[in-house]
N, C-alpha and C positions, 0 to 999 in steps of 0.2 A: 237251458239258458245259462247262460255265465255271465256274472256280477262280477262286475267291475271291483276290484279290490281298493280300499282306499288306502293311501299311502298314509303309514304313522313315522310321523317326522320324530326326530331324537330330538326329548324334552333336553335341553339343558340342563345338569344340576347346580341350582342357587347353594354357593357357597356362603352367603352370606351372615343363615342362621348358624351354619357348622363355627364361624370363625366368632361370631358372636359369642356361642357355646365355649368355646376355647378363652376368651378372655376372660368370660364369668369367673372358670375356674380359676384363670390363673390368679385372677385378684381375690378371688377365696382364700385361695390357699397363702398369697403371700399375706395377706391380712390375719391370717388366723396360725400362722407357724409364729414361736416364740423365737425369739435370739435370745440364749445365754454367751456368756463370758467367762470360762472355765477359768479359776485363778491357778495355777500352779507356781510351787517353789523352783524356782533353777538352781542345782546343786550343783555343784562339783566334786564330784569322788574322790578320796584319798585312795594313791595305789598303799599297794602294800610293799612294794618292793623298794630297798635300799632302808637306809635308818629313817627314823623319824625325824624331824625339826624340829627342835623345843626353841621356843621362844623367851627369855629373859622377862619378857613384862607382856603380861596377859592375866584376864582373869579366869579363874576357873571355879566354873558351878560344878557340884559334885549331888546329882540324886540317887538315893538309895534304893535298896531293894520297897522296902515301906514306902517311898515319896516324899521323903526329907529331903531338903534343902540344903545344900553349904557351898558359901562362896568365901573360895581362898583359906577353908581349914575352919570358918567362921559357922554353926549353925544356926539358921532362920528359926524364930519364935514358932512359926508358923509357915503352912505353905499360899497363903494366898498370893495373888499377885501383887497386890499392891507393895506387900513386904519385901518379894523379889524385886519388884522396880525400886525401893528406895535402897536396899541397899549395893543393887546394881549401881544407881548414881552415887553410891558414897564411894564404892570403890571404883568407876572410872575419875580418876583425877585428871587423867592427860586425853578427856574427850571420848567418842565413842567410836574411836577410830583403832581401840585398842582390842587385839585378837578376847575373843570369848569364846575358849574350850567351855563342853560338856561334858562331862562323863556318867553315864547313868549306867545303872545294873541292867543286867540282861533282861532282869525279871519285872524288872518298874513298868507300870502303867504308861503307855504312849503317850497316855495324856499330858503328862507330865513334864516331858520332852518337849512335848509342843507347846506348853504353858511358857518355858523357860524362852522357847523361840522366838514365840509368838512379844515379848515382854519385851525381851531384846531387840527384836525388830521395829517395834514403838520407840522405845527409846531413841533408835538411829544407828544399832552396830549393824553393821555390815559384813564383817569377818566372823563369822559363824564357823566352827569346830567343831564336829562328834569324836571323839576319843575310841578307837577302836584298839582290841588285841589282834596279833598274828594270830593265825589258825597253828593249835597245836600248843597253844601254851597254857 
């Protein structure tokens, strides 16, 4: 005797819970990712080629090996900032529009470098200088 076979009809698949599934995450995930705002310096490189440009009226910070201070031949009591920014403002007289060389030892503390930067930057100069030697000398 042969039974009749019954026909199995093709279920649909409900995409409904898949798509549900997919937005859950997505709002997980945008909900729980952090956004930062990396700050970075914009430099601009000095080449090395052709002479230097000395400037006539600029100041110039000079750090030593140790992490002393001197601006224009003059040394700071002290390294803190507060004493770098006043006597930053004594010697800008024509604004802070006026070139600010650095020149630090090879050996100084980066910190150091960046204190002076960091100072200068408060203040309002804009024309930042690191002092570099040619290779070879």
């Amino acid at each position: 005797m042969r039974f009749p076979r019954q026909r199995q009809e093709d279920s649909p698949v409900n995409l409904t819970p898949l798509i549900d599934v997919v937005f859950l995450l997505l709002i997980f995930f945008m909900v729980s990712t952090t956004f930062t705002r990396e700050t970075r310096l914009d430099l601009v490189l000095p080449e090395a080629e052709g002479r230097p440009q000395v400037e006539a009226d600029h100041i110039e910070v000079v750090i030593s090996a140790a992490g002393h201070y001197s601006i224009d031949g003059q040394s700071l009591a002290d390294n803190e900032p507060a004493t770098l920014r006043s006597a930053l403002l004594q010697r800008a007289t024509e604004g802070t529009d006026m070139p600010l060389m650095i020149t630090a030892d090879a050996n100084v503390s980066h910190r150091h470098v960046v204190r002076v930067m960091d100072v200068a930057g408060a203040l309002g100069f804009t024309n930042l200088n690191i002092t570099t030697r040619e290779p070879g000398e």
